[in-house]
C-alpha positions in Angstrom: 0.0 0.0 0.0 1.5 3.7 -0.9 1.9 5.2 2.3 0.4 9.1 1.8 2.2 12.5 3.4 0.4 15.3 4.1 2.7 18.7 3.8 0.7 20.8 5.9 0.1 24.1 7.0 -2.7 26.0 7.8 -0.6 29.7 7.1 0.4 30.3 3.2 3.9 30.8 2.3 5.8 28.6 5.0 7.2 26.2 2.4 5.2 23.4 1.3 5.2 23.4 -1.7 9.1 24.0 -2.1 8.7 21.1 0.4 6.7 18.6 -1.3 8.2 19.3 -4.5 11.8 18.9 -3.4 11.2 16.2 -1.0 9.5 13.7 -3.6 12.4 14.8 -5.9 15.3 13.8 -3.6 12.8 10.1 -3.0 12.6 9.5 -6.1 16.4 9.7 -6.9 16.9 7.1 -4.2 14.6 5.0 -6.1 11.4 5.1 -4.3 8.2 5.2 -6.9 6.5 8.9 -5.5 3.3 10.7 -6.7 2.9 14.3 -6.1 -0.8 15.3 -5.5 -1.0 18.6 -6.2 -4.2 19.3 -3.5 -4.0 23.2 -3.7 -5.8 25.2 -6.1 -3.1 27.6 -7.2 -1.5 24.7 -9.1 2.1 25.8 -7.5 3.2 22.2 -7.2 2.6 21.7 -10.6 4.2 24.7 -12.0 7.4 23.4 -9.7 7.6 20.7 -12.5 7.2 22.7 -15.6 4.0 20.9 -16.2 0.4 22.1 -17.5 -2.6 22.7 -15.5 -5.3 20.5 -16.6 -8.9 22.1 -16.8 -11.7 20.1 -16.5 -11.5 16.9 -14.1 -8.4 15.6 -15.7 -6.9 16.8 -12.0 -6.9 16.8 -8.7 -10.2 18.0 -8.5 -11.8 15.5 -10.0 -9.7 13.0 -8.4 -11.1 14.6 -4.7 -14.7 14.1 -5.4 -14.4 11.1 -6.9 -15.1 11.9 -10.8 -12.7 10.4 -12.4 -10.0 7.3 -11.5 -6.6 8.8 -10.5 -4.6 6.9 -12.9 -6.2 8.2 -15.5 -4.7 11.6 -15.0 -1.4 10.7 -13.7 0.9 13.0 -15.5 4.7 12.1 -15.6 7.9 14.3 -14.6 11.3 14.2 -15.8 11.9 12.8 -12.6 11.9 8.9 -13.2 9.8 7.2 -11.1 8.1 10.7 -10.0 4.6 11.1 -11.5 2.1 13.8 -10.6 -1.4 14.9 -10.9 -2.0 18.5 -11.2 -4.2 21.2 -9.8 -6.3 24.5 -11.2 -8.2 27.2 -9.3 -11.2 25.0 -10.4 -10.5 22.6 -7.2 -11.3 25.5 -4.9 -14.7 25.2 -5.9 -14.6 21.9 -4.2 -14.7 22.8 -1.1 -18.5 24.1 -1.6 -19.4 20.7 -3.9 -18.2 19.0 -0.7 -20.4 20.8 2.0 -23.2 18.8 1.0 -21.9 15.5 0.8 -22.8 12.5 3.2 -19.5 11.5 2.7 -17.7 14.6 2.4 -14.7 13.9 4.8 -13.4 10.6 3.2 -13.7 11.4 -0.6 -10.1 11.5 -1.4 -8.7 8.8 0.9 -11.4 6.5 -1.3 -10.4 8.0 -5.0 -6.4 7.3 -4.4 -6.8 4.1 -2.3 -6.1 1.6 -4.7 -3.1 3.8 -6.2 0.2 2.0 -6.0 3.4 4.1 -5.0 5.7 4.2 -2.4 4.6 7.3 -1.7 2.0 9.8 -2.0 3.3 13.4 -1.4 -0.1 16.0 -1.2 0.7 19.6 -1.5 -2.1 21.3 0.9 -3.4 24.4 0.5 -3.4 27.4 3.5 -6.5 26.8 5.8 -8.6 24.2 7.4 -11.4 23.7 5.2 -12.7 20.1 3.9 -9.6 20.0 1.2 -7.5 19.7 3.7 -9.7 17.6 6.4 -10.0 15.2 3.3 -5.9 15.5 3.0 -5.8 14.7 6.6 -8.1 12.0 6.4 -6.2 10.2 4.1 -2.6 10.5 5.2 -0.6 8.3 7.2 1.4 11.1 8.0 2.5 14.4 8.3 4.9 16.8 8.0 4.7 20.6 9.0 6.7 22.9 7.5 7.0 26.4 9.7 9.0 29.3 8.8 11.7 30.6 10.8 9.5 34.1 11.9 7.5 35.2 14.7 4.1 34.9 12.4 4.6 31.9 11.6 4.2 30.4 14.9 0.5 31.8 15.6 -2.0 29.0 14.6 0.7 26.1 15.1 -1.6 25.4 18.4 -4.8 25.2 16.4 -3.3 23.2 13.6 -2.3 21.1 16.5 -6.2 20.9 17.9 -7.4 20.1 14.1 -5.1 17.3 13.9 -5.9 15.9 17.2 -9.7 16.5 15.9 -9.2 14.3 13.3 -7.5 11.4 15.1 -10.5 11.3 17.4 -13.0 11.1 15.0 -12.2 9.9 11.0 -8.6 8.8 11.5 -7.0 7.4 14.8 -3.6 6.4 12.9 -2.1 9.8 11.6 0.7 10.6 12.8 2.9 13.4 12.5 6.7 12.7 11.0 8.2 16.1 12.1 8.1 19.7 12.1 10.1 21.3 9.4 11.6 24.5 9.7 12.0 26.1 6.5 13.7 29.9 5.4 16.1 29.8 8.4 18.4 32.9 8.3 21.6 32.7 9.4 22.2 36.4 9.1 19.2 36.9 11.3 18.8 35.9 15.1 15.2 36.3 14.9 15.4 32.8 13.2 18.0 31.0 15.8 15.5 32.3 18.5 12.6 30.7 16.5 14.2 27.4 16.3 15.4 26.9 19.8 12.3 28.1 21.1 10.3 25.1 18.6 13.1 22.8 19.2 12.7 23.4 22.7 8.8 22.5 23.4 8.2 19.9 20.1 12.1 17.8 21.0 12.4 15.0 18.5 9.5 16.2 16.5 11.5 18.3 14.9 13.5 17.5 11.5 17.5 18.0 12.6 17.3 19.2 9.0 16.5 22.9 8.3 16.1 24.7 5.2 17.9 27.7 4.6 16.6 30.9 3.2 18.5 30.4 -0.6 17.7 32.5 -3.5 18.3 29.5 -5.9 15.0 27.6 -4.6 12.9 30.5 -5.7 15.1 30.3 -9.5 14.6 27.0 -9.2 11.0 27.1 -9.1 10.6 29.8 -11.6 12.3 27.9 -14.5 9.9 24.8 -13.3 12.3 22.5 -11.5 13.2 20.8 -8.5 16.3 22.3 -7.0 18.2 19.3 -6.8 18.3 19.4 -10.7 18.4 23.0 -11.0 21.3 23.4 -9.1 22.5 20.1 -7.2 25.3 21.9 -5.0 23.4 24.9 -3.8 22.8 24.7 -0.2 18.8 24.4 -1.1 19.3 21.0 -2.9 21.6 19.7 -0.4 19.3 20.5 2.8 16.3 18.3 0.7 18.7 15.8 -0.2 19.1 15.7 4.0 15.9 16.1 4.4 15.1 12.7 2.2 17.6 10.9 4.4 16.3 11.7 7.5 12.6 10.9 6.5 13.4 7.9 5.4 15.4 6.7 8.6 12.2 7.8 10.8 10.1 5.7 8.2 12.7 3.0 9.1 12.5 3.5 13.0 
């Protein structure tokens, strides 16, 4: 069975994209068969691989309520053994097609159940609606990127509540893989304060790996690739490639 990772956040702009992106990059180097389900509706994950946004229900939308069969709109990468399917603002209208669905909460852990990949990576969009309760519904795990800035730690307690929701109620198994701290600064304090103060109350739950603040990410993505091919030695590409490794080893544990 694929086991399926959330990248999760309820504030925009911490990083999960970049995350999910580069993560399932760095897997799939290693050899591990990944999709990338692109789950929010600005499509950035998708424009992180150069690829087109579907319209329609050839996408992720149609794949979360259940219109269409997931492999049918499995697009591949350049990335071998890294697939994706992609995402348009159409998908935010599914959050209001949902609302009135008996089912509402477990339409995508239904739609991509009988996919087969080592890994699922979903790309979540900012907020709590039912995208992302369907995200959390059907992920074995978790990981939480969080930006290295004051703002970035208001709501971590409430994302923290919506999980816990969730276990009590639609999905008693998820668990959280880490906290990921993202656009550390070295050049500002502000961002060693940050990440003593998280490392301090979440321990082990944090990723020893942190990504640094690197203007070659944002190239990266611009030109539509993963840093690690972009530019393999930038200090972007090798924090994801650490990042990979360190994942892994708590899948291991």
């Amino acid at each position: 069975m694929s086991r399926t990772v959330g990248v999760i956040n309820q504030k925009g702009g911490v990083g999960k994209t970049t995350t999910t992106v580069n993560l399932a990059t760095a897997l799939a180097a290693v050899g591990k068969s990944v999709l990338v389900l692109d789950l929010d509706p600005q499509g950035n994950a998708t424009t992180g691989f150069g690829l087109p946004k579907r319209r329609g229900i050839d996408n992720s939308y149609g794949v979360l309520l259940g219109l269409i069969d997931p492999r049918n709109v499995v697009m591949e990468t350049y990335v071998k053994g890294l697939h994706l399917i992609s995402s348009t603002i159409d998908l935010s209208a599914a959050e209001v097609e949902l609302f009135s669905q008996r089912d509402r909460d477990s339409k995508l852990k239904r739609s991509i159940a009988g996919l087969e990949y080592d890994y699922i990576l979903v790309d979540c969009p900012p907020g709590f609606g039912l995208i992302n309760i369907n995200a959390l519904n059907a992920a074995n795990k978790i990981i939480i990127p969080l930006q290295c800035e004051f703002y970035a730690l208001e709501g971590l307690a409430q994302l923290f509540n919506t999980i816990q929701s969730v276990r009590n109620t639609i999905n008693k198994d998820l668990i959280i893989s880490g906290i990921l701290l993202t656009m550390y600064d070295r050049r500002n304090s502000l961002s060693s304060v940050i990440a003593n103060d998280v490392r301090g109350h979440f321990k082990n739950l944090v990723f020893n790996t942190v990504i640094p603040r690197n203007v070659r990410i944002s190239e990266a993505s611009s030109h539509g690739k993963p840093i690690i091919l972009y530019d393999v030695k930038s200090a972007g590409a090798i924090a994801h490639i650490e990042l990979a490794r360190e994942f892994l080893a708590r899948e291991s544990a």
